[in-house]
N, C-alpha and C positions, 0 to 999 in steps of 0.2 A: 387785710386785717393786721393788727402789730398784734406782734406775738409778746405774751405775758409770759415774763419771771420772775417768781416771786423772791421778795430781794429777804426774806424771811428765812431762804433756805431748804424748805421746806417743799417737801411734793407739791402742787397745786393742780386740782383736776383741771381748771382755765388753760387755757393753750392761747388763745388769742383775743384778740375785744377788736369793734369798731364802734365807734362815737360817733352819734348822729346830735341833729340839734334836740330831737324828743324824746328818743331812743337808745341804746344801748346792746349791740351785737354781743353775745358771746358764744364762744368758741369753746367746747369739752373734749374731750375725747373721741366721743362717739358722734355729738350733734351739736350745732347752734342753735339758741336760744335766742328771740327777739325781745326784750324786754321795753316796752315804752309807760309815755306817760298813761295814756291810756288803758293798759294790760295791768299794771300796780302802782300809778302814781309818780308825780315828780319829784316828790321827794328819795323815793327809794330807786328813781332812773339816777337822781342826779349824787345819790352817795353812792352807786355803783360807779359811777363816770371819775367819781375822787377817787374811791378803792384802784380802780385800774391801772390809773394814771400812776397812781403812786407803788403799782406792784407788790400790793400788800393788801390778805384779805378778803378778794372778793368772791373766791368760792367758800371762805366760811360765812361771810355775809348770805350769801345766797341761798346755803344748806339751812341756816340758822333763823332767818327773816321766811325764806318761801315766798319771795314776791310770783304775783301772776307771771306766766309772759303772752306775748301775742299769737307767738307760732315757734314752733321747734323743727327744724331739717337735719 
């Protein structure tokens, strides 16, 4: 997984992401979160996959939106 810093300064409960072609891993604290197109849609897989990338974001995105996900570990 690449570990996420948010370049915002700012605590962020994200700790890591991996980028699939459908999907989107994240990594919290406590558990990963599988997010795909399937669980909430490509649109909100694929502005999770910009949030990450750009290290800004995507745990308020996530707290704020409430996309499904597929499974949690």
């Amino acid at each position: 997984m690449t570990p996420y810093h948010s370049t915002s300064g700012k605590a962020s409960g994200v700790t890591a992401y991996e980028i699939g072609q459908d999907y989107i891993l994240v990594r919290f604290e406590r558990a990963v979160y599988k997010y795909s197109y399937a669980s909430c849609g490509r649109a909100a897989v694929e502005e999770m996959k910009i949030l990450a990338r750009a290290s800004e974001g995507l745990s308020t995105y996530i707290s704020r939106s409430d996309p499904g996900y597929e499974w949690k570990e």
